[in-house]
MDTraj code that builds the backbone (N, CA, C; nanometers):
import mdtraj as md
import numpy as np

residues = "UNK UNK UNK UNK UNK UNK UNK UNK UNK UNK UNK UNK UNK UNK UNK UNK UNK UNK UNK UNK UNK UNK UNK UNK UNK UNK UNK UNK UNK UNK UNK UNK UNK UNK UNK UNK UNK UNK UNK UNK UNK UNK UNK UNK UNK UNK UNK UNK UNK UNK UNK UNK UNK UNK UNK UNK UNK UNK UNK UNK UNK UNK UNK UNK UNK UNK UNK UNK UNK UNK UNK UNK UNK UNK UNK UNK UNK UNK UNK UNK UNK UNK UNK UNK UNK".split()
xyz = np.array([
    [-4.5330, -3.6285, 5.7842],
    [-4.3890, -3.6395, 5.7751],
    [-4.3280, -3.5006, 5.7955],
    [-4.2282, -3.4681, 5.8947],
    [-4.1861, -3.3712, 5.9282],
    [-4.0288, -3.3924, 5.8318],
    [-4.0302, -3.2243, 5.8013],
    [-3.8966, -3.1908, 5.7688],
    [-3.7690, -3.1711, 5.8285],
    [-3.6706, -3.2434, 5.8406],
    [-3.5846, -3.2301, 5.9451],
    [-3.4858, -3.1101, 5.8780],
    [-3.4516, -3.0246, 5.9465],
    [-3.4016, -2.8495, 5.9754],
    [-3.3259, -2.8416, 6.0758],
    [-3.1839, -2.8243, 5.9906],
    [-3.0615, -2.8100, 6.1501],
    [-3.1289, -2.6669, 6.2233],
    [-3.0360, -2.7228, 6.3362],
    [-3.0220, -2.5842, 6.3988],
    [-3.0103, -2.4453, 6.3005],
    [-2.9069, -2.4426, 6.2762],
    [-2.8436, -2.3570, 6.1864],
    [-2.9405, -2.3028, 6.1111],
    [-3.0088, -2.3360, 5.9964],
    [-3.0646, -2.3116, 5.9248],
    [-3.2129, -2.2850, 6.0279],
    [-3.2643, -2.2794, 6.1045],
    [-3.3568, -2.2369, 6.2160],
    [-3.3074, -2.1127, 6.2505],
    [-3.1990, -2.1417, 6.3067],
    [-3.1683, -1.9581, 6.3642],
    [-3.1245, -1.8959, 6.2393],
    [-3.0885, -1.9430, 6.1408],
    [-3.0803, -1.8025, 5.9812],
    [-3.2226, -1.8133, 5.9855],
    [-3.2978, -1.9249, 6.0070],
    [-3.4700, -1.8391, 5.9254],
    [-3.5187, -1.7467, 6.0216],
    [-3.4913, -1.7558, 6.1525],
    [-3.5147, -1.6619, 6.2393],
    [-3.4242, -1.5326, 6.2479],
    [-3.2984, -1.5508, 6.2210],
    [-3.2673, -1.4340, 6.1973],
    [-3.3384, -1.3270, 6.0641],
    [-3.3391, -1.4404, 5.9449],
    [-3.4055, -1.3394, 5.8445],
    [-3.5649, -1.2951, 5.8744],
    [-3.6147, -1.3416, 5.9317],
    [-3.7678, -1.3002, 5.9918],
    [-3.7160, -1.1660, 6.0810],
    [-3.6614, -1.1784, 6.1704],
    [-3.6213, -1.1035, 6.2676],
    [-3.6378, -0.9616, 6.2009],
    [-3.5341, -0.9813, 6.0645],
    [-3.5060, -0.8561, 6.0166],
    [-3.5849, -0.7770, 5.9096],
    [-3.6886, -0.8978, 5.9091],
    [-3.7681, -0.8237, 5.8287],
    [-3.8930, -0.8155, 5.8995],
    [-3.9429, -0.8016, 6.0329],
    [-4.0114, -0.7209, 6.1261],
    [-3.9124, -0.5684, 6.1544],
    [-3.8200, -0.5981, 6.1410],
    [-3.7196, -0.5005, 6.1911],
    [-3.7341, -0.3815, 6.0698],
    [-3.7544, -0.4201, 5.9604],
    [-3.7744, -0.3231, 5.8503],
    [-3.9133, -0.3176, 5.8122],
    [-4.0173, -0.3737, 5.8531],
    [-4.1536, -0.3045, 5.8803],
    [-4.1833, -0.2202, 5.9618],
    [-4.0807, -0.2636, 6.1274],
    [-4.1023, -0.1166, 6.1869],
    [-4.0291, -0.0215, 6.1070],
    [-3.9455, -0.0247, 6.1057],
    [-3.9007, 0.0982, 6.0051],
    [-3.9935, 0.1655, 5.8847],
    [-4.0349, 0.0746, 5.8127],
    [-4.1552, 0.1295, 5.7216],
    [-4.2665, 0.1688, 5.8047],
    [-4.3154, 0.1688, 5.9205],
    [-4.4167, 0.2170, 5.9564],
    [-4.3654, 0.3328, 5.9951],
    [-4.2560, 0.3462, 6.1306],
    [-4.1856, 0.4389, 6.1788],
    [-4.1714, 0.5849, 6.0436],
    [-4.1413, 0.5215, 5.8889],
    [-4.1486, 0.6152, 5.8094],
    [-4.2432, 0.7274, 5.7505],
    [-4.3534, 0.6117, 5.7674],
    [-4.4709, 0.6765, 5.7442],
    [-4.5179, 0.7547, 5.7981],
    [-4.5163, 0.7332, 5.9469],
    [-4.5591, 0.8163, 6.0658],
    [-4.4606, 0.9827, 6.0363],
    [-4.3241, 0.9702, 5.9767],
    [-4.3232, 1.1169, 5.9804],
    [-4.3287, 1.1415, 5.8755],
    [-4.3325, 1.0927, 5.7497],
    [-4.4040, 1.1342, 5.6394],
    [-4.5098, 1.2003, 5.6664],
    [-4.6202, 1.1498, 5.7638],
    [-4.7386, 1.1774, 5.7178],
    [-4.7194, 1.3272, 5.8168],
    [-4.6086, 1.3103, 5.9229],
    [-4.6437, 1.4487, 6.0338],
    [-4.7955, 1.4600, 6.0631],
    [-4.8052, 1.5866, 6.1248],
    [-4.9608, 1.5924, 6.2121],
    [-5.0811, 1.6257, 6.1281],
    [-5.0400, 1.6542, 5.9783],
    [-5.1490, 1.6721, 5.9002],
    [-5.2361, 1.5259, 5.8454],
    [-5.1796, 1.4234, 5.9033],
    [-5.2781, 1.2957, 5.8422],
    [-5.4020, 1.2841, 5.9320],
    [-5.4852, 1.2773, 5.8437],
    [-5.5915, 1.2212, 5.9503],
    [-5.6172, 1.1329, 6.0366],
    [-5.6663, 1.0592, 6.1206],
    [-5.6880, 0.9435, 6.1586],
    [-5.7299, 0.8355, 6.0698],
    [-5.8198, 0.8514, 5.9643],
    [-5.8464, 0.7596, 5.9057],
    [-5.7350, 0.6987, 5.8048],
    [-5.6403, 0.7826, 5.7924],
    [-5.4876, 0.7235, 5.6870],
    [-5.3984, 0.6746, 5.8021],
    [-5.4314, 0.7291, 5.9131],
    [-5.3209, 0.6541, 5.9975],
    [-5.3791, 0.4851, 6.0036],
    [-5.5023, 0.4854, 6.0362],
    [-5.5245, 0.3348, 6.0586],
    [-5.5848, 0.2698, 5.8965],
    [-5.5386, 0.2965, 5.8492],
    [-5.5615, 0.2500, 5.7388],
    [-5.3886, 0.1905, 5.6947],
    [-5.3114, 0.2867, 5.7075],
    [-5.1377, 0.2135, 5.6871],
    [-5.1424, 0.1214, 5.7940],
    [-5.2084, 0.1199, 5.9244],
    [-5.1878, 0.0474, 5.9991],
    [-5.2478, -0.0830, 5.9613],
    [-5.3770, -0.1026, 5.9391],
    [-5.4368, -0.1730, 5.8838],
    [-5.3755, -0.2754, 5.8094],
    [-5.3512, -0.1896, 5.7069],
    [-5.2323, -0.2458, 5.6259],
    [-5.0887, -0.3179, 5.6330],
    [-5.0298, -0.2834, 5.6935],
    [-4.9275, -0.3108, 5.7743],
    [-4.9060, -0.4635, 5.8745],
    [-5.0412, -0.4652, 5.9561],
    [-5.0370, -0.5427, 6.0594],
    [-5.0403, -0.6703, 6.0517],
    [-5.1360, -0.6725, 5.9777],
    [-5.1150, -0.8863, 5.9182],
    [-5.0012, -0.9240, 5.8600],
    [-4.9136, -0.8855, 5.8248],
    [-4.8265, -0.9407, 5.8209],
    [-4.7063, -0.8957, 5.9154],
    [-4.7394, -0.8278, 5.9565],
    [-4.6474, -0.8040, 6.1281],
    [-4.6723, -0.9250, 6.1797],
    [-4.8073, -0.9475, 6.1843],
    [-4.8321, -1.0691, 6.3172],
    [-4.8257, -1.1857, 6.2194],
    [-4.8224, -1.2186, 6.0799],
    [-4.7771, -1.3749, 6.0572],
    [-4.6228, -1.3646, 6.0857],
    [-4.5530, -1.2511, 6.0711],
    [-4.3555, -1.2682, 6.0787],
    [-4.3261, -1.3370, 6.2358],
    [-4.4328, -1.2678, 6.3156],
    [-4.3889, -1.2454, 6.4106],
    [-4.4553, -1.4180, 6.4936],
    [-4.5462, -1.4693, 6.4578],
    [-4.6131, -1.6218, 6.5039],
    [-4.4993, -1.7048, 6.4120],
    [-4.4513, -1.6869, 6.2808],
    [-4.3187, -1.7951, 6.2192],
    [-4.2418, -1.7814, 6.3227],
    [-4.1980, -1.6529, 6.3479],
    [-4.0689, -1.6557, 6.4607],
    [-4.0578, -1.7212, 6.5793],
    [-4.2447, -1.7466, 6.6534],
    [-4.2598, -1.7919, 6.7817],
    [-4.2502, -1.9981, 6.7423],
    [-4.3036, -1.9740, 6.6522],
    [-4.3261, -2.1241, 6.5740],
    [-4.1449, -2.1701, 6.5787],
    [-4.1034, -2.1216, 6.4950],
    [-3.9298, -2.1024, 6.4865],
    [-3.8463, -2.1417, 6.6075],
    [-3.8656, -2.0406, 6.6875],
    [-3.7896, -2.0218, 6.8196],
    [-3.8158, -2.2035, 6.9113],
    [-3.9681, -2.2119, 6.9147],
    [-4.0493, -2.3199, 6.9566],
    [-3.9796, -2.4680, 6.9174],
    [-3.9465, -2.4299, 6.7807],
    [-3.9217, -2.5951, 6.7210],
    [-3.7306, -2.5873, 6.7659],
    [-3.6693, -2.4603, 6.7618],
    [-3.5103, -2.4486, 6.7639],
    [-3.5184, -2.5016, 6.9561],
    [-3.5749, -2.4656, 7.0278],
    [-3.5641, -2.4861, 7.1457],
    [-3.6277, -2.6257, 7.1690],
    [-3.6604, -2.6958, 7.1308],
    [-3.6980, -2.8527, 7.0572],
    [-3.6001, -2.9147, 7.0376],
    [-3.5140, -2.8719, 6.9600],
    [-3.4152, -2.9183, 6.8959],
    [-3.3047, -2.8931, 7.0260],
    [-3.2490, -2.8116, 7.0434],
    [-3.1582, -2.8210, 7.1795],
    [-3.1876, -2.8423, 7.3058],
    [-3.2986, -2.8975, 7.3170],
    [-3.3678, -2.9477, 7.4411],
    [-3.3536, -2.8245, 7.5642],
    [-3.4195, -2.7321, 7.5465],
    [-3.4926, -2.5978, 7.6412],
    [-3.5743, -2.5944, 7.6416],
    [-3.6142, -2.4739, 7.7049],
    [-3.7853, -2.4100, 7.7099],
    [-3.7352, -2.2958, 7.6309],
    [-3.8710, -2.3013, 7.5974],
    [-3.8561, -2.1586, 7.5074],
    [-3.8080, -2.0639, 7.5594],
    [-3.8604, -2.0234, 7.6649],
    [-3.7702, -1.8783, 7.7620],
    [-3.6525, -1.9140, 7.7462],
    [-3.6086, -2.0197, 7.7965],
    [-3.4169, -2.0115, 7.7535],
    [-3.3667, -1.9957, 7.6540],
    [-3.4816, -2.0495, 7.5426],
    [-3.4565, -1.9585, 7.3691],
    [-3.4444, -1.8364, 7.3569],
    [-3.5234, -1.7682, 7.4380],
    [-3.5572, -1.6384, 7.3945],
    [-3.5028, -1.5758, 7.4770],
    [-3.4039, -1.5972, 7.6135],
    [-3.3125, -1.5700, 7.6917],
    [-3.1962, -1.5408, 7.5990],
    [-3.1536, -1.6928, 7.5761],
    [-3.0197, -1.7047, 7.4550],
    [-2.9952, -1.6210, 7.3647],
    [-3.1278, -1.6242, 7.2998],
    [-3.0999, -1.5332, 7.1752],
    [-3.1556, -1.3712, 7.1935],
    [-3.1627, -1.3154, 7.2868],
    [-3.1842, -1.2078, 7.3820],
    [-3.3106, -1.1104, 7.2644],
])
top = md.Topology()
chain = top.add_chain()
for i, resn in enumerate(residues, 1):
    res = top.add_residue(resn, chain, resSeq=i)
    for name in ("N", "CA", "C"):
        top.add_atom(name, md.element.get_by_symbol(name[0]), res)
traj = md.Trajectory(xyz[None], top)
């Protein structure tokens, strides 16, 4: 049994995903000059490490998201992701 989800409430969950990839880059972006050229490699990929799984689940909800909103207004996804640029 599927949950039926306006539009509306699709593009706010995608907008709030949106913005919170948008403030992980930023938290990484921070780190990186926090750490300046004295970090080693092994702390760089280690924040990275850290960091990335949940980069890539925000970022597969959003494709999932986009997928079911362009469903719903009868497109292809590219014209989703056209639309919403």
């Amino acid at each position: 049994m599927h949950a039926h989800i306006s539009v509306q409430e699709l593009a706010a969950r995608v907008a709030a995903l949106e913005a919170e990839v948008e403030s992980l880059e930023k938290e990484v972006e921070s780190l990186k000059k926090e750490s300046g050229e004295h970090e080693d490699a092994e702390a760089i990929v280690k924040s990275y490490i850290k960091l990335r799984p949940r980069y890539n689940e925000i970022k597969d909800a959003i494709q999932i998201l986009t997928g079911k909103l362009a469903t719903l207004k009868e497109m292809t996804v590219r014209q989703m992701l056209d639309d919403l640029d």
